[in-house]
C-alpha positions in Angstrom: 50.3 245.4 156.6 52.9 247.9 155.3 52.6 251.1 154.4 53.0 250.7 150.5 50.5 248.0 151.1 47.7 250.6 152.4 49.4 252.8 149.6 48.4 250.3 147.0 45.2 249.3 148.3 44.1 252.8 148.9 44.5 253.5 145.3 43.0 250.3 143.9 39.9 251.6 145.5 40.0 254.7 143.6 40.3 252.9 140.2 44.2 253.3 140.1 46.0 249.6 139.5 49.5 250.9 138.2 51.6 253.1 139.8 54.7 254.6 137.2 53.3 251.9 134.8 54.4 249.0 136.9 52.4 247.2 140.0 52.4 249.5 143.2 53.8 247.2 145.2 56.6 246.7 143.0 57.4 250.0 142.6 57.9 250.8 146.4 
């Protein structure tokens, strides 16, 4: 798992599904 994996996940568990208005994942 990469970082911008945990990244992602950590704030999909907070609620948080977009990052800059774009999927996290896709973003870093």
């Amino acid at each position: 798992m990469k970082a911008s994996d945990l990244f992602v996940k950590a704030l999909e568990e907070e609620g948080v599904e977009y990052i800059f208005g774009i999927p996290g994942e896709e973003n870093l």
